[in-house]
N, C-alpha and C positions, 0 to 999 in steps of 0.2 A: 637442211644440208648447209655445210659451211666449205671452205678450201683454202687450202694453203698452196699459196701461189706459186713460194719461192720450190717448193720440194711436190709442188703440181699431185698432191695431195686432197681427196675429196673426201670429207666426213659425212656418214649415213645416219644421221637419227632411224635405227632399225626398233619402232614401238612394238611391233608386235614381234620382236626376237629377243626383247630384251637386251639387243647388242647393239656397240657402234660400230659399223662398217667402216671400214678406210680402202680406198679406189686410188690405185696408181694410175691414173689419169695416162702419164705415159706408156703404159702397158697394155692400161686398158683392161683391166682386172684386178681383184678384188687382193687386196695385199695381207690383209689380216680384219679378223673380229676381235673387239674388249667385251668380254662377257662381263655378266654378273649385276648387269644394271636392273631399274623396273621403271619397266615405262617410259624410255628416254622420248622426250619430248622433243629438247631446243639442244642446239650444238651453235657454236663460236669455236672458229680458228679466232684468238686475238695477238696478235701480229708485235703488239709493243712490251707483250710480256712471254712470248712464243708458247704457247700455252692452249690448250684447245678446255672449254670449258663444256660438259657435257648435264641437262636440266634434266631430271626424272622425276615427271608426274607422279608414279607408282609412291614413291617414298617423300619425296620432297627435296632428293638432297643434289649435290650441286657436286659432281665431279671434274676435277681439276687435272689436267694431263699434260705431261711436261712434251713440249714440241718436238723436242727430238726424235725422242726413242718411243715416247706414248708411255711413260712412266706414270704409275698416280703419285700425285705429288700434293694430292690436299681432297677435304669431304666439307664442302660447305653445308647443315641441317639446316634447312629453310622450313618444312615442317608438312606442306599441302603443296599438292600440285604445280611443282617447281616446272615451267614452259619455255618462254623466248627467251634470249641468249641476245644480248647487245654488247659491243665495247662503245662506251665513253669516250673516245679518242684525245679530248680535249681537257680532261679530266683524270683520264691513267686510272679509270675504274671500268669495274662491268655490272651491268644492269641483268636481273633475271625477272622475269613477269612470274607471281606466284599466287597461292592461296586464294583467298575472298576477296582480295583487293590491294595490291602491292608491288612495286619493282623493290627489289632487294639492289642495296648499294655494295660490294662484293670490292675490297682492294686486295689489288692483285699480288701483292707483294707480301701481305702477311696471310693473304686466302681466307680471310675472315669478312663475316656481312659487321659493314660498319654502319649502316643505315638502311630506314625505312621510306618508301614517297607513298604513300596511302591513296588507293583511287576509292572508286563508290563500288567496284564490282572484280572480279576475275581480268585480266589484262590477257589480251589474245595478242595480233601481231602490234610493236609501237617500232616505231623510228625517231629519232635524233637529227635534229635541222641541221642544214646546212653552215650554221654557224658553233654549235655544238651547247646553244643557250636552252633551249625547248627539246622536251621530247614529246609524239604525239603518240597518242595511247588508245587502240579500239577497245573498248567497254560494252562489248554487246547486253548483257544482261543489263546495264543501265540507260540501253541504247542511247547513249555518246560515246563523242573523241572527246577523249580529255587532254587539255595542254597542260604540263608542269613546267614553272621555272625551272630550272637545274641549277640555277644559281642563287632562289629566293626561296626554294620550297614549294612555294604557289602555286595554285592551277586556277584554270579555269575550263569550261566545257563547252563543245558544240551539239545540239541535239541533231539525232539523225532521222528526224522528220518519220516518215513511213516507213520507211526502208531498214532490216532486220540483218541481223546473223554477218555483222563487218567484222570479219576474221583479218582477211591479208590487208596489207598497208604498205607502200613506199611513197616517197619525198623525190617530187625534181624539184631541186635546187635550183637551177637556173629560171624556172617560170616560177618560184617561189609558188609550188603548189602541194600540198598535200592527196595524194591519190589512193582511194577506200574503195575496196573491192567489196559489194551484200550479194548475198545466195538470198535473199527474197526482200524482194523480187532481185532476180539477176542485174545487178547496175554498177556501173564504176560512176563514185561521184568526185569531182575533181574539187578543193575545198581550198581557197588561196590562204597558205602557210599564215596572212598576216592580221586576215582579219573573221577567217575562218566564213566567208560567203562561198557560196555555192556559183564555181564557173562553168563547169559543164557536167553532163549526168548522161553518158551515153550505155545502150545496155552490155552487155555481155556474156560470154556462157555460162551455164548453171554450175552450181558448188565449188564455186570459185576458192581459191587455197593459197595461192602466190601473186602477185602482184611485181613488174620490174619494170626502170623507166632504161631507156639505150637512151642517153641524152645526146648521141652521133648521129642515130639514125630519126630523132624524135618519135618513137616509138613507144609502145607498151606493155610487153607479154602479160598476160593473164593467165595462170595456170588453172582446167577448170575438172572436177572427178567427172564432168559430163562425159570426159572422152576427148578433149582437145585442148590448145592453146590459141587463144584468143592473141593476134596482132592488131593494134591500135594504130594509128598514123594520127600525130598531130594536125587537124585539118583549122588553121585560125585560133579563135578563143578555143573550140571545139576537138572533138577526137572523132574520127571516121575507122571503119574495120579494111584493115589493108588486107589481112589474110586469117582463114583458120587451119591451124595445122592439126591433122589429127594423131590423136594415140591412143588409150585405150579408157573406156568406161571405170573410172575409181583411179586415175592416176591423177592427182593432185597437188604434191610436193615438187616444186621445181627451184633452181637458183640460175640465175643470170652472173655471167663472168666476162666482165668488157674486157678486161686484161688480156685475157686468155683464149685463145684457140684448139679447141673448138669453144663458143661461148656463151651456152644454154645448153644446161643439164637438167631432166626432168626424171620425177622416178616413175614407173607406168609397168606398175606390179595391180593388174585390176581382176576381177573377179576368179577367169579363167585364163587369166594369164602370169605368168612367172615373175615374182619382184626381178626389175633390172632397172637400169639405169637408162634411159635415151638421152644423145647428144646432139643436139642440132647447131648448126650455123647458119646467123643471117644470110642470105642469099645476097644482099646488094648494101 
C-alpha cells in the first residue's frame, strides 16, 4: 500500500484481483479500480514526480500513473517478478526490487530503467537510510541484508545467523538502526545502520509482513498473517511488547501514516473474512 497525502488517497496492491485499488480515505470508500494488471506486487505514491508507480510480479513490468487523474503515462519491461516500489528522494529516481537479484534504477522523467544494483538473490522489502547514501536490502534466499552504496555501486552483506524468511524491513533514523522482521523463527532483530551488529532480538508474532517505526511514540508495529499487530515500546537498548491488537488470521499487508489521521491502515481480508481495509489510531 502506498498514499497520497495531499489528495488523502490510499493505493491497494489488489495481487489476487489483478487490480489497483484507490480508497478515498476521506470518504472512506473505495473510489475506483485500474484493471488489467498481473500480479501487482509493490505500489509508490512518489510525491516529487506526482506519479504513483505500480510493480507486477505476473509480467515484470512497472506501470507508471500520472497523479492526477490516474492516467497511464508510461510501461517500464523489467522482465521477472517486478515487487518493492521505493523513491530515491535524494536522487529524483525510483528503485523497483526484481527478478534473480536486482533493484532496477527507473528516472522518472523519461520513465525508462537507466540502471542495474545486482544483489546475490530476489530482493523482498529494502529501505533507504536516513541520509539517502545506503539502501538496505532483505535477501532471504541468500539469507543476508545486503548494504549498497548508492553512490559507489558497492555493497556489502550482513549474515542473518539462524534466523530465515526476513521479508518486512524499516529504518529509524534517529537510533540509526535497521529493523528486520523473520517468520522463523518469529523475531525482530534490530541491526545498527553503521556497523550492521546486532542490538536487540526481541520476538514477535508469526508471518510477519510489515514492519513501522512511530519515531513520537518510540514504538513499532508489526504487521503479522497470525491474526494481529504486534506493538513494540522502546524499552533502553531493547524493545518490550506494549500491546497486541487483533485482526484476522491471513491479514498481513499494512502501512503506517504519521502524517495523517487516522494513522495505521492494515488490510485484514483472511481466510473467511472479506478483503477490507482496518484503520486504527494510536491511542496515547
Amino acid at each position: 500500500m502506498s498514499i497520497d497525502i495531499k489528495r488523502q488517497r490510499l493505493f491497494v496492491a489488489e495481487l489476487g484481483n489483478n487490480t489497483l485499488g484507490v480508497v478515498d480515505l476521506a470518504a472512506g470508500k473505495v473510489m475506483r479500480r485500474i484493471e488489467g494488471l498481473s500480479e501487482p506486487q509493490g505500489v509508490a505514491y512518489v510525491p516529487f514526480a506526482d506519479s504513483v508507480y505500480v510493480a507486477n510480479g505476473g509480467d515484470g513490468s512497472v506501470w507508471v500513473l500520472r497523479g492526477e487523474d490516474l492516467a497511464s503515462v508510461g510501461r517500464i519491461e523489467l522482465g521477472d517478478d517486478a515487487d518493492n516500489v521505493r523513491a530515491d528522494v535524494q536522487r529524483n529516481r525510483v528503485l523497483v526490487g526484481y527478478g534473480k537479484g536486482a533493484l532496477a534504477v527507473i528516472d522518472p522523467e523519461s520513465r525508462t530503467q537507466t540502471a542495474d544494483l545486482r544483489l546475490k538473490a530476489h530482493p523482498e522489502s529494502f529501505q533507504i537510510d536516513e541520509t539517502g547514501s545506503q539502501v538496505f536490502v532483505n535477501v532471504p534466499d541468500a539469507r543476508e541484508i545486503e548494504v549498497v552504496d548508492l553512490a559507489a555501486d558497492g555493497y556489502l552483506s550482513w549474515p542473518t545467523l539462524a534466523a530465515g524468511s526476513n521479508f518486512p524491513m524499516a529504518i529509524d533514523g534517529g537510533a540509526h538502526r535497521v529493523l528486520v522482521a523473520f517468520r522463523s523463527p518469529p523475531t525482530l532483530m534490530a541491526f545498527s545502520s553503521r556497523d550492521g551488529s546486532i542490538i536487540a532480538k526481541p520476538e514477535i508474532c508469526g508471518d510477519a509482513d510489515d514492519v513501522f517505526v512511530d519515531p513520537r511514540r518510540h514504538r513499532l508495529y508489526v504487521s503479522c498473517g497470525e491474526g494481529m499487530v504486534d506493538v513494540l515500546e522502546q524499552d533502553g537498548a531493547g524493545y518490550r511488547r506494549f500491546a497486541q491488537v487483533p485482526t484476522v488470521s491471513g491479514a498481513r499487508t499494512s502501512l503506517f501514516v504519521p502524517r495523517a489521521r487516522p494513522a495505521v491502515c492494515g488490510s485484514a481480508g483472511g481466510v473467511n473474512e472479506p478483503a477490507a481495509i482496518w484503520v486504527f489510531r494510536p491511542a496515547s
